[in-house]
BAFI-3210 file (N, C-alpha, C; in Angstrom, 3 decimals, decimal comma, padded with zeros to 6 digits):
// residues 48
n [1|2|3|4|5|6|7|8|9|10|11|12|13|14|15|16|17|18|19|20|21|22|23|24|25|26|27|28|29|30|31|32|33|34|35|36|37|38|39|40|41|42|43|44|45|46|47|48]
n.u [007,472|009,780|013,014|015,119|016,433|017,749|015,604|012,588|009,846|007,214|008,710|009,358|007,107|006,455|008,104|007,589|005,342|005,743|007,495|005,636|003,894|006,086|005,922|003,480|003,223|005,379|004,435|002,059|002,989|004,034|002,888|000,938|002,874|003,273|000,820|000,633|002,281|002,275|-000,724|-001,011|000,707|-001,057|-003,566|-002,703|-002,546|-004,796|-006,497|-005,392]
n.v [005,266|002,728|003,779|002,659|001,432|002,620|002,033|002,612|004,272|002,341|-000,247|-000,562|-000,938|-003,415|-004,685|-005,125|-005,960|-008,668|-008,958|-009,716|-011,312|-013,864|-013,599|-014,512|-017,193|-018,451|-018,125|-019,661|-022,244|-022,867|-022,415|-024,757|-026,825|-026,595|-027,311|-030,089|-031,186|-030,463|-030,726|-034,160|-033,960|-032,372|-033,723|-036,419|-035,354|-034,100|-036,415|-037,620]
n.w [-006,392|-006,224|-005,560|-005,788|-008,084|-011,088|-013,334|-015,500|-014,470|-015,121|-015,534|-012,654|-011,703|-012,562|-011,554|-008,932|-008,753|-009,573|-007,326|-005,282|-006,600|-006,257|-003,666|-002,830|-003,919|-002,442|-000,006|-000,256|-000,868|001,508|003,438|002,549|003,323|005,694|006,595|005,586|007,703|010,168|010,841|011,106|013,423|015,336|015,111|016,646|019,206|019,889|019,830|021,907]
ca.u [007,855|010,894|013,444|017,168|017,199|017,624|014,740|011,572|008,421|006,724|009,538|009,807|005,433|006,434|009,013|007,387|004,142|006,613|007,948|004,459|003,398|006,612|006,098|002,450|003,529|006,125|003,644|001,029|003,775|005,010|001,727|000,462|003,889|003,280|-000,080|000,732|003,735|001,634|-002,064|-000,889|001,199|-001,870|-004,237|-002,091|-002,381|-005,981|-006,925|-004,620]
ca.v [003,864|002,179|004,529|002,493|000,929|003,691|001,930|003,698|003,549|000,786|-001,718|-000,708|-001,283|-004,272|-005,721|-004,852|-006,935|-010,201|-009,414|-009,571|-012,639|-014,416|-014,262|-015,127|-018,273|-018,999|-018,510|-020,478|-023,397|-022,604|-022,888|-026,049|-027,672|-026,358|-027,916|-031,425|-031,635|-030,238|-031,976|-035,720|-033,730|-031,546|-034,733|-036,820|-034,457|-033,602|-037,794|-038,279]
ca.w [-006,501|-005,457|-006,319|-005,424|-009,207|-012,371|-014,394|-015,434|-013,453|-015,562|-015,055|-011,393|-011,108|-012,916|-010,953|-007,518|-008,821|-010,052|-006,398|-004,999|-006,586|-005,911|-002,352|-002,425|-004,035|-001,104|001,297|-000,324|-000,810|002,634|004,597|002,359|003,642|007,340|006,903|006,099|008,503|011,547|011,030|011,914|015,035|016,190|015,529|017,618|020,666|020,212|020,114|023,077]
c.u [009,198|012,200|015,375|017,451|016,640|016,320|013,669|010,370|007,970|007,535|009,384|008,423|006,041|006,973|008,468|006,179|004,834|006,675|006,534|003,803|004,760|006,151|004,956|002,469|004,457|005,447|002,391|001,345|003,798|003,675|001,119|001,938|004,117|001,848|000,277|001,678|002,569|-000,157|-001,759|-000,408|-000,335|-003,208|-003,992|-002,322|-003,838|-006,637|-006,894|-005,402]
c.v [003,644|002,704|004,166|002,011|002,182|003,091|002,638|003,356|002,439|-000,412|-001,670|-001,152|-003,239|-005,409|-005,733|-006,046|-008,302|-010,421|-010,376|-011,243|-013,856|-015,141|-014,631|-016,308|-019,047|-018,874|-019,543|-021,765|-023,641|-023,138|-024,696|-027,422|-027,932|-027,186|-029,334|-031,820|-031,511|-031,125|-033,127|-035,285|-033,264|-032,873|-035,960|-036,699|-034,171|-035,019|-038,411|-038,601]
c.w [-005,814|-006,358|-006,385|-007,079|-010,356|-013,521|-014,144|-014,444|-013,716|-015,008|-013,865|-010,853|-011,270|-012,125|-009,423|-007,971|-009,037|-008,572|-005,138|-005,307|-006,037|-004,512|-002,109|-002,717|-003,053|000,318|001,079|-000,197|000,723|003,310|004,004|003,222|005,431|007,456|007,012|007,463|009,968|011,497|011,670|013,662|015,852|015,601|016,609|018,875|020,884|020,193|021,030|023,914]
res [x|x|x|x|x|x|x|x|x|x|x|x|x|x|x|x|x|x|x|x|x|x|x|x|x|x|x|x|x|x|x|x|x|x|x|x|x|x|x|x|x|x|x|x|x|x|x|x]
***
């Protein structure tokens, strides 16, 4: 496991999976936010 912080394995599974979902939630945010913003642009250009 990830061996830079002194806690035991469990916490360190634990905290790697928190990290894990974190960022699947900032990419799921992240792309729904890249979606609306870019659709109206890349409909725009493909209507032209």
């Amino acid at each position: 496991m990830i061996e830079s912080v002194p806690f035991p394995a469990p916490v360190q599974a634990t905290l790697l999976v928190g990290v894990i979902l974190v960022q699947a939630v900032a990419l799921y945010v992240g792309y729904g936010v890249l979606e609306r913003v870019a659709m109206p642009l890349i409909e725009t250009i493909t209507d032209a």
